[in-house]
C-alpha positions as CSV (number, residue, x, y, z in Angstrom):
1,X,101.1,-187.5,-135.1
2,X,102.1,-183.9,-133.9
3,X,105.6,-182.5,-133.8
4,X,107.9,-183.3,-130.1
5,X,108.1,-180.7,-127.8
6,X,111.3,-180.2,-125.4
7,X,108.1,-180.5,-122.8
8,X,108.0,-183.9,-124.3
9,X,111.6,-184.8,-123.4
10,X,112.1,-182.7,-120.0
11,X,110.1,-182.0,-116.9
12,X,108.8,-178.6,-117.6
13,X,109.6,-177.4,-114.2
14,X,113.2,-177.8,-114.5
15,X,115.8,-174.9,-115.1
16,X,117.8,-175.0,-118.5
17,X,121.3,-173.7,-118.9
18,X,123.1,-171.9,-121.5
19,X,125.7,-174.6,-122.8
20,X,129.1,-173.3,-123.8
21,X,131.1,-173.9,-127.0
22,X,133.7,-175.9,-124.7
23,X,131.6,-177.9,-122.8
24,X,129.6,-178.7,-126.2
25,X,133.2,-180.2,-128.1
26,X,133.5,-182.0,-124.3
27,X,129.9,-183.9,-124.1
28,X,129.3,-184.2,-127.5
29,X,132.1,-186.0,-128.7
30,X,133.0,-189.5,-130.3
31,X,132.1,-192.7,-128.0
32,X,129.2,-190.6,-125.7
33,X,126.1,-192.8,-125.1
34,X,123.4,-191.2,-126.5
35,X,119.9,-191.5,-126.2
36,X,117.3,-190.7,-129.5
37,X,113.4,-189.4,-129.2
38,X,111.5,-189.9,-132.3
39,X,107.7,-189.5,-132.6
40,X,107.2,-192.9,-134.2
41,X,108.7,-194.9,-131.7
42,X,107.4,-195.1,-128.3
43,X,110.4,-195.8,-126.5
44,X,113.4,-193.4,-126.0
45,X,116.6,-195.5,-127.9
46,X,120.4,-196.2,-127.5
47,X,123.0,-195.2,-129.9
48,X,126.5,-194.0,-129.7
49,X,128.1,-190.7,-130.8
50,X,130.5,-191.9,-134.3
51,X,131.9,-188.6,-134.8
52,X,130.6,-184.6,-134.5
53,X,131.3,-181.8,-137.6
54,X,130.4,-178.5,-136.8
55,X,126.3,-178.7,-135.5
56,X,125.7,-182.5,-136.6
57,X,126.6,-185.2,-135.0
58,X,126.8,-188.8,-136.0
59,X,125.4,-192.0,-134.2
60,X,125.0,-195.3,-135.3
61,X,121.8,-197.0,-136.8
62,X,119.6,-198.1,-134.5
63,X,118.0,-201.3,-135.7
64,X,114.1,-199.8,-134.6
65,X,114.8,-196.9,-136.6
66,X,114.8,-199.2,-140.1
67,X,111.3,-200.7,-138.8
68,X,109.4,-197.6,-137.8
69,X,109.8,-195.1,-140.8
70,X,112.4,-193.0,-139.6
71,X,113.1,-190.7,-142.4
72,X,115.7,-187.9,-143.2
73,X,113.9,-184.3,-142.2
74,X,112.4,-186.2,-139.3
75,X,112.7,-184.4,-136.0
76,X,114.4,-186.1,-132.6
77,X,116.0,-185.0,-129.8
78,X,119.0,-186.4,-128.5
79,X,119.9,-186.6,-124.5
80,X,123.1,-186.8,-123.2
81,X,124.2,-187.4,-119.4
82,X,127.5,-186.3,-118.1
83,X,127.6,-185.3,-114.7
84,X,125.2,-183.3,-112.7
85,X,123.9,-182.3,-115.6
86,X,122.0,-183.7,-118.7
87,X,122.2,-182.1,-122.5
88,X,119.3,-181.9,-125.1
89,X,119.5,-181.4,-128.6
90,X,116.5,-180.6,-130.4
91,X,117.2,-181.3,-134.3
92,X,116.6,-183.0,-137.8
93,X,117.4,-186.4,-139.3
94,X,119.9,-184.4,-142.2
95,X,121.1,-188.3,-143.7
96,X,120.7,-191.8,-143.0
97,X,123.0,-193.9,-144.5
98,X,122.3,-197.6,-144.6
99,X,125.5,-198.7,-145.9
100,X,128.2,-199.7,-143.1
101,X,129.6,-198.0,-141.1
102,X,125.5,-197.5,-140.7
103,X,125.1,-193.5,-140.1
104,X,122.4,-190.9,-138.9
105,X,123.6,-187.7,-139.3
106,X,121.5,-185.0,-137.3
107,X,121.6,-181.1,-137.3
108,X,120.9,-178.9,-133.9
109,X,119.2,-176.2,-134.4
110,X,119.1,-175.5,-130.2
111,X,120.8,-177.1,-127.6
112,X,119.4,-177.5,-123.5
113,X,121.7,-177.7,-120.7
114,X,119.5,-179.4,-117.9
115,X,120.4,-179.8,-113.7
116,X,119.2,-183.3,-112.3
117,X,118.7,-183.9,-108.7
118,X,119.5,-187.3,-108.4
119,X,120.7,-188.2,-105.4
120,X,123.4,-191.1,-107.4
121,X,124.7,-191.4,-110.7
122,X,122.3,-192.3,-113.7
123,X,122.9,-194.5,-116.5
124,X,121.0,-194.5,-119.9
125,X,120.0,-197.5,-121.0
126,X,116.9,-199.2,-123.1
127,X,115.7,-202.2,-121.2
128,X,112.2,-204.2,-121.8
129,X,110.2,-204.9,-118.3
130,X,107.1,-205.9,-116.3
131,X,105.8,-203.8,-113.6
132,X,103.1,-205.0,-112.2
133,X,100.4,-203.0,-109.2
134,X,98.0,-203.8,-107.6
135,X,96.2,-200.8,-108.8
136,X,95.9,-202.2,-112.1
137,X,95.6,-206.0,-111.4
138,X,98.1,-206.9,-114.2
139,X,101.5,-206.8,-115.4
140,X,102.4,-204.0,-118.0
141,X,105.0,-203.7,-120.9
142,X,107.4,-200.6,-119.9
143,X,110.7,-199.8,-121.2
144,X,113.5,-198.6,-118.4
145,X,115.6,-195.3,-119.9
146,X,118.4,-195.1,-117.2
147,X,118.8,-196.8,-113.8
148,X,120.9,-196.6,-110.9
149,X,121.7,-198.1,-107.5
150,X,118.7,-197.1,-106.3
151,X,115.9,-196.7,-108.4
152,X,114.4,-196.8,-112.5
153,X,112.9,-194.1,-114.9
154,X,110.1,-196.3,-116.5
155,X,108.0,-195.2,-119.4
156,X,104.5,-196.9,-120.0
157,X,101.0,-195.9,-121.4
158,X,99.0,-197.1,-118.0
159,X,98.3,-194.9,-115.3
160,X,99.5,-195.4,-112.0
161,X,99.7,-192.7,-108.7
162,X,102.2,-191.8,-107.0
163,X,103.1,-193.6,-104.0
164,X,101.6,-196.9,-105.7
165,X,104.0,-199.8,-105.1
166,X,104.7,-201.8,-107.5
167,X,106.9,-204.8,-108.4
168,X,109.3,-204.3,-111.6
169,X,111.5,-207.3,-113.9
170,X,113.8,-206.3,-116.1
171,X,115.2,-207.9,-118.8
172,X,119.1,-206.3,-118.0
173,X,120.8,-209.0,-119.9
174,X,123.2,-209.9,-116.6
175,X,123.2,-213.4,-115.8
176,X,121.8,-215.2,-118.4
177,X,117.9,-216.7,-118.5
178,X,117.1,-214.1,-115.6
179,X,115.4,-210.9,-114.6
180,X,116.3,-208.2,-112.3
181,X,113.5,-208.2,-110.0
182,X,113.1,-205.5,-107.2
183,X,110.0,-203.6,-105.4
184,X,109.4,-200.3,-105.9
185,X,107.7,-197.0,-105.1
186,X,106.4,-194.3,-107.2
187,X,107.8,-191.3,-106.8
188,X,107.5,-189.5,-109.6
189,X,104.9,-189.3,-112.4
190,X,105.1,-187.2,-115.7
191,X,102.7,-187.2,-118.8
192,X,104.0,-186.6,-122.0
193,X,102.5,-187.3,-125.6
194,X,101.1,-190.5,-125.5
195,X,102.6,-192.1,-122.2
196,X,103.9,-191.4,-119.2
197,X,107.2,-191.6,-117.6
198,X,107.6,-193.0,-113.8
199,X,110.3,-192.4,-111.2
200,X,110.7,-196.2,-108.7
201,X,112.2,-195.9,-106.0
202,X,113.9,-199.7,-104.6
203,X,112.4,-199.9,-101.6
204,X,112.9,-204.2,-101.6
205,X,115.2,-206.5,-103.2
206,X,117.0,-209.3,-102.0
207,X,120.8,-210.5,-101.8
208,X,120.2,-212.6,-105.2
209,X,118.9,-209.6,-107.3
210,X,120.5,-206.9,-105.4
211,X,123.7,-209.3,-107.0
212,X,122.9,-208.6,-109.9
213,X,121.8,-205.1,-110.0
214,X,125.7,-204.5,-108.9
215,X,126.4,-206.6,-111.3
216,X,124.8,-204.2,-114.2
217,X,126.2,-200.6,-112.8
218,X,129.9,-202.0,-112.5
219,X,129.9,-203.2,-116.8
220,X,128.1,-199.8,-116.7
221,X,130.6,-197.9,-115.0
222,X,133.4,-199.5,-116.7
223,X,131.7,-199.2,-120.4
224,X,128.9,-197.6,-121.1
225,X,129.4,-197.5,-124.5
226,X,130.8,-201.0,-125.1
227,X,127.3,-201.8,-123.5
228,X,125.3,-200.1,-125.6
229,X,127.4,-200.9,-128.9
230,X,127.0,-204.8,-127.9
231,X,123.5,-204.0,-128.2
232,X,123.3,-202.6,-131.7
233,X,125.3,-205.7,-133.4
């Protein structure tokens, strides 16, 4: 499989920014929700910043990492929201310690400071989900990266056009034994190596689901990290 590419991470018509010492010791710190790209696992994945020395920094174990041959030298980039802005790091697996507290230890070797034009606040996370069109007569297995009040970043190997409604259930862990179920548009399509990632739009959801989708951005708000640590036990 070849090597990422930042093209793989980002939309290549985006602007970067040159990231200052400060703001580096600010966003990449202890407790930051941070979000891993490896080239054997199709899905982008959840971690948490354990502590930062120098260049490397720290996160815990992800459990897909033990069962996808993840090894030290390995490349990944690591994504970081905070703001308007979202930060990149393009380095190596240095160590992977397997006793507790359960350690990945990664080097940068160049860091991108990205604007996003979202029009409301973004949170990372790694959920499983349907989405089903019309356009290709059957459900498909996606993963959701980040969500907000109003809409998903999905990632999926099937084609879809933009504009292309389609209906989307996500398995957000709310209330317990259901799905967040919503409508939704494309607006947004981007191919990178071996899938592509979607931008939905909510343009439908009812009372019940529209419930629970508040529901998800207030623990969100209130603990990002707590959220995604729950999820590594």
């Amino acid at each position: 499989m070849e090597d990422l590419k930042i093209s793989d991470w980002i939309a290549t018509d985006k602007d970067t920014f040159d990231l200052t010492k400060k703001e580096q010791d600010e966003i990449f710190k202890r407790g930051s929700v941070i979000s891993i790209k490896h080239k054997s696992i199709f899905e982008p994945v959840l971690s948490v910043i354990q502590k930062v020395e120098g260049q490397n920094l720290y996160f815990r174990i992800p459990e897909i990492f033990l069962r996808n041959n993840v090894f030290k030298g390995d490349q990944v980039f690591c994504n970081v929201m905070q703001g308007q802005y979202e930060y990149i790091i393009n380095g190596h697996i240095c160590e992977i310690d397997i006793n507790y507290p359960w350690l990945v230890e990664v080097a940068s070797s160049q860091i991108h400071k990205v604007k996003n034009s979202r029009k409301s606040k973004r949170y990372l996370v790694n959920f499983q989900s349907k989405v089903f069109s019309n356009m290709l007569g059957k459900s498909v297995y996606a993963i959701i990266k980040n969500i907000s009040m109003f809409g998903v970043s999905a990632v999926f190997k099937e084609d879809i056009d933009p504009e292309c409604l389609v209906n989307v259930s996500v398995s957000a862990s709310v209330n317990k034994g259901e799905n967040l179920e919503f409508r939704a548009k494309v607006i947004r399509v981007i191919e990178k190596a071996g899938y592509n990632e979607y931008g939905l739009q909510i343009v439908e959801i009812d009372e019940h689901n529209k419930d629970i989708l508040d529901k998800l951005i207030y623990r969100l708000e209130c603990d990002e990290t707590e959220y995604v640590l729950d999820s590594l036990k």
